[in-house]
N, C-alpha and C positions, 0 to 999 in steps of 0.2 A: 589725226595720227594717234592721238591716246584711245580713240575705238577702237583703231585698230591693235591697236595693244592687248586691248581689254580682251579683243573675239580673240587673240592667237593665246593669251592668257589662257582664258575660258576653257579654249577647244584643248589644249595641254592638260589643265585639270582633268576635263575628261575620259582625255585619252589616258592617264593616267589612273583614273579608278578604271577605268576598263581592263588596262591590263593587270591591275592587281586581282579584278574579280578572275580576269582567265587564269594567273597565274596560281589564285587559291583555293581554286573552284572544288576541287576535292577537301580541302584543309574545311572552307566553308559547309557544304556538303555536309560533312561528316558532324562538325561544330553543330549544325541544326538539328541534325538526326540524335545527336545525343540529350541535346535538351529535350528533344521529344520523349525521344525515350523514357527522361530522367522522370517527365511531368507526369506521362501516363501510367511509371510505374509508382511514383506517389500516390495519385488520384485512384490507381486500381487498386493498391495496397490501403489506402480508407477505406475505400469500399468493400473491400474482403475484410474487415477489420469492422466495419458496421454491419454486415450480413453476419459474420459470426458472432456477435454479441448477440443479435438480434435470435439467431438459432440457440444461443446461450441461455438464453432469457424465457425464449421458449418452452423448451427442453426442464427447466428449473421450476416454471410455473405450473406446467403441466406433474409434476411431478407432488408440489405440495399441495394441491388439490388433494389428494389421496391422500388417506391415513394408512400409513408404511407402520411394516415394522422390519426387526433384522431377517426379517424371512421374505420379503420383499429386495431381494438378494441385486436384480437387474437395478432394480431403481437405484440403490444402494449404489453398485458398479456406477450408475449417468452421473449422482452426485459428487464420488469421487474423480468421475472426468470432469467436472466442473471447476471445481478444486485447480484441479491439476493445469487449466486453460489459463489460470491465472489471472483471473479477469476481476480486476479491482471490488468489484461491487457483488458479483453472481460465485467471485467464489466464498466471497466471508458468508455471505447467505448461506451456501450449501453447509460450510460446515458449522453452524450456526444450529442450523435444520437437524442436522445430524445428533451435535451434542445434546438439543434440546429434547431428542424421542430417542436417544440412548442407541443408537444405530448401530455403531460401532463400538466396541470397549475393549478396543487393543491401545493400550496407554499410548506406544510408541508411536502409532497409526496416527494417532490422534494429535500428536506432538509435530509430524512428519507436515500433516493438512496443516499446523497452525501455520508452520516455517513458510510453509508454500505461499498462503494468505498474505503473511506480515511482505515478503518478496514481491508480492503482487499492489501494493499499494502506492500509489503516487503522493499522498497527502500525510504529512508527518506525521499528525493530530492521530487521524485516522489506525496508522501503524500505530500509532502509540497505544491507541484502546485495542487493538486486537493482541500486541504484549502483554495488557495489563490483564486481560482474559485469560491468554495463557497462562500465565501466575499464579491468575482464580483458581483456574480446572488442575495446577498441580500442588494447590499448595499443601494440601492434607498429604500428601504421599512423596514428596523429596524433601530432602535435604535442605537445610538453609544455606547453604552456600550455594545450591545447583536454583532455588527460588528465586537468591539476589542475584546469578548469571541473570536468570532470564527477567527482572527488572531492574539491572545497569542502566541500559538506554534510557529509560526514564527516569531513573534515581537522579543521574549525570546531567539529566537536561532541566529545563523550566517548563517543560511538557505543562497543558492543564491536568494531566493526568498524575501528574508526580505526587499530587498528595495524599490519590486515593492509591497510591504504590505502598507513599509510607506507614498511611493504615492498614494495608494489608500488613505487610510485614509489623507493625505490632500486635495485629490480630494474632497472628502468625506466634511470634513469642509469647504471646499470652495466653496460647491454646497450649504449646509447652512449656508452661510454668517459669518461663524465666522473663520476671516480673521487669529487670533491671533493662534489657532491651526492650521492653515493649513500652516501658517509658520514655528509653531514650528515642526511640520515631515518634512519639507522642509529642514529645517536646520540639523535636524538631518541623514540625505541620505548626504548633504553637507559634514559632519565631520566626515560620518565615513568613516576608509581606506578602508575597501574592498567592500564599493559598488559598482556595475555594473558603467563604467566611462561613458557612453550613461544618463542612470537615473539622476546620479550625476551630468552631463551637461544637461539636462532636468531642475533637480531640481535648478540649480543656475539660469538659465535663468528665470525660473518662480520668485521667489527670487527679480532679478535684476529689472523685468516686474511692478511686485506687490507691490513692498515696498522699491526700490531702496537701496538692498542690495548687 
């Protein structure tokens, strides 16, 4: 008796998923095609995403093989598509390439690629050395207040890079004579614990040199 229980059980189960597959046969359907869809547009989207890096890279290498100069105008133009692709790695190189053979010497142009670069980066660290670059390449020709905009992010952080910020910017006041800020970033690389101990013996030594501190 409980067998037979068990088969009229059984056979009810069954017919039970049976009729939920007829009844969701589209809803299912469609359920599968979307996951499909979903996977292959992941998997084709890396791989359009590894072929273009890869034409990236290309494209880049070929390019520094050559000794360019600003009359080498096309190459010039691929560079700044490089740039422009935003690709972590191919584009800090191009304009790297660029700054280092004097390629370009439209300030703004130049400021434009950095913005682009810094956007392009995944790694904080990383972003952080291409602002502290920026900084570099303006700091003889802006403002001190337009210098600290573009080193905030790293002033405000614990960046490794913060200390080589705060020596810029005493460089920075001590290229214009005003002795009393360039001590006061001096002092502060001094006092804090995790600065770089190279910088920190930099900074005291200057310190000791300038104001017999």
């Amino acid at each position: 008796m409980s067998e037979d229980i068990e088969i009229i059980n059984q056979n009810t189960r069954i017919e039970k998923i049976k009729n939920f597959f007829s009844s969701n046969y589209k809803k299912l359907i469609g359920s599968l095609a979307l996951i499909l869809f979903v996977l292959f547009s992941y998997f084709g989207y890396q791989e359009y995403k590894k072929n273009l890096k890869l034409g990236v890279a290309e494209i880049y290498n070929q390019i520094v093989l050559k000794e360019i100069t600003v009359e080498n105008t096309d190459d010039i133009e691929q560079l700044v598509k490089i740039i422009e692709e935003k690709d972590p790695i191919y584009s800090a190189l191009s304009l790297y390439y660029i700054l280092e053979n004097d390629l370009v010497n439209d300030q703004n142009k130049i400021n434009n690629f950095f913005d682009l670069v810094i956007k392009s980066q995944k790694e904080k660290e990383i972003e952080n050395l291409i602002i502290y670059k920026k900084a570099m390449y303006n700091a003889e020709i802006i403002s001190e207040n337009d210098l600290l905009d573009i080193l905030n992010p790293i002033l405000k952080s614990e960046s490794v890079w913060k200390a080589h910020a705060l020596l810029l910017m005493a460089d920075y006041f001590e290229h214009n004579n005003n002795l009393i800020k360039s001590k006061d970033f001096l002092k502060e690389i001094t006092n804090s614990e995790s600065v770089n101990n190279e910088i920190k013996t930099e900074a005291e030594r200057r310190l000791k040199r300038k104001f017999g501190d």
